[in-house]
C-alpha positions in Angstrom: -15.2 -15.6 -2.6 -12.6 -18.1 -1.0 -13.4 -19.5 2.2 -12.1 -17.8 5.3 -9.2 -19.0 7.1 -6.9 -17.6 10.0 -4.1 -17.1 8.1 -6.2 -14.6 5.7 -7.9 -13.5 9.0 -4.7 -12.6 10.2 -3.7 -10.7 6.6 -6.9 -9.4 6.8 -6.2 -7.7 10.3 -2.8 -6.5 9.2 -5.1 -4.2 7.0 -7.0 -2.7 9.5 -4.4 -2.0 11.9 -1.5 -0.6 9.5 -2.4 2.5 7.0 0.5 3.0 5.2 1.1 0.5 1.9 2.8 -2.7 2.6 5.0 -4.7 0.9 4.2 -8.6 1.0 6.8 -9.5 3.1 5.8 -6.7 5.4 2.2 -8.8 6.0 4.3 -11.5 6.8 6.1 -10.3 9.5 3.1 -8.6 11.2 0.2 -11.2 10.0 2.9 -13.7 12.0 2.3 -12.0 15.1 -1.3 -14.2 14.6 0.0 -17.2 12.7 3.5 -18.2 13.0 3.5 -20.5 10.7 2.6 -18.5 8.1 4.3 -18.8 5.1 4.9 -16.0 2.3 3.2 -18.2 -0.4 0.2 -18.1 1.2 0.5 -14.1 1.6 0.8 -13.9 -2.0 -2.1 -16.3 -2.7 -4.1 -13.9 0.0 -3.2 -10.6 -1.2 -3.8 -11.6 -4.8 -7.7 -12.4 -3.5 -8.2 -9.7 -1.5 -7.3 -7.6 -4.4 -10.3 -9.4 -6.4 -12.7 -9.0 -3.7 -11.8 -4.9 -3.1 -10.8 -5.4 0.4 -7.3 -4.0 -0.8 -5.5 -2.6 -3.4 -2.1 -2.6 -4.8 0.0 0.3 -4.8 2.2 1.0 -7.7 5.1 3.2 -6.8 8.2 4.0 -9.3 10.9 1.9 -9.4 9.5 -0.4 -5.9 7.8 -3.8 -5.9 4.0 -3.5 -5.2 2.5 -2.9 -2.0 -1.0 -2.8 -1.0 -3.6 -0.9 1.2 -7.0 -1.3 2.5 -9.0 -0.2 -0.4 -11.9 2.6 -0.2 -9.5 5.1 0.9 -10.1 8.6 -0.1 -7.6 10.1 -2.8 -3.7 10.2 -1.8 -0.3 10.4 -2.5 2.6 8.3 -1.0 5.9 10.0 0.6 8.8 7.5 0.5 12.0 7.4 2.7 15.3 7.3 0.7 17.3 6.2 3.9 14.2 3.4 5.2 12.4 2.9 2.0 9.1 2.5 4.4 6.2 4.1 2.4 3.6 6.4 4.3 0.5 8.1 3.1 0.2 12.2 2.0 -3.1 12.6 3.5 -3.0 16.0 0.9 -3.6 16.5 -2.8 -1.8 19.7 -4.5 -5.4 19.9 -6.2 -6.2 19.9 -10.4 -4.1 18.6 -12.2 -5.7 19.7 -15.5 -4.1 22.8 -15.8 -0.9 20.7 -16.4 -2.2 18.6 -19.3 -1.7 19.3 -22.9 -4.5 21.0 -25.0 -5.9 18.4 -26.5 -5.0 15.7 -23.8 -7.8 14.6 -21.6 -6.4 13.5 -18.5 -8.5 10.8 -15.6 -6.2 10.1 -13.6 -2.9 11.3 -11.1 -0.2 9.7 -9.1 2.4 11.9 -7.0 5.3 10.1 -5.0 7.3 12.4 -2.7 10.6 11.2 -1.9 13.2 12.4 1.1 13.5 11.1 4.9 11.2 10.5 7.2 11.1 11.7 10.6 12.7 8.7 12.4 15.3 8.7 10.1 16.0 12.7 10.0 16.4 11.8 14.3 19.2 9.2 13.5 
C-alpha cells in the first residue's frame, strides 16, 4: 500500500462523491477542486493504485478510453450519451443471460452498454 497523500486523498474523495465512471481527466478537474496543483500524471499514477488496492475499478466501455468507479458496487450496466459522451450507471440488469449462450458455451460473465441522450441533453 503506497503512503497516503492529499493529492490521492483528494482522488480518493472524487470516488465517494461522484457515482457514475470517470475518465482520468475527469478526476482531474474535480480532484482540483482540493489540490490545484494537481497534475494528470499523478492521477494516472493514483488511479493505477487504487485499482491494485480494490478501492476502484476500471470500466471498460466499447470504443471509449477507460474510466473507473468505486469498486464493490453491486452488478450494473452503463448508459452512454451520444451528444455528451458522459457515462451514467443502469442501476437494472435485464436478468440471465444464459438463455442467450450457445449450447455448449458456458458463459461467467455480461456487459451491456446502452447508448442514446441523456436527459440534459434531450432539454437542449
Amino acid at each position: 500500500m503506497q503512503r497516503e497523500t492529499k493529492q490521492r486523498d483528494a482522488i480518493r474523495l472524487v470516488f465517494e462523491q461522484h457515482a457514475p465512471p470517470l475518465l482520468p481527466g475527469e478526476v482531474l478537474r474535480l480532484a482540483r477542486r482540493e489540490v490545484p496543483s494537481l497534475s494528470l500524471a499523478t492521477v494516472y499514477r493514483a488511479l493505477n493504485a487504487l485499482a491494485r488496492e480494490g478501492v476502484i475499478q476500471p470500466v471498460a466501455l466499447p470504443a471509449e478510453a477507460p474510466r473507473y468507479e468505486k469498486a464493490g458496487k453491486r452488478h450494473h450496466h452503463h448508459f452512454v450519451c451520444r451528444r455528451c459522451r458522459r457515462v451514467f450507471e443502469v442501476p437494472a440488469c435485464a436478468g440471465s443471460m444464459r438463455r442467450m449462450v450457445p449450447a455448449g458455451f458456458v458463459m461467467d460473465d455480461h456487459e451491456i452498454t446502452l447508448y442514446g441522450a441523456c436527459a440534459d441533453c434531450r432539454r437542449r
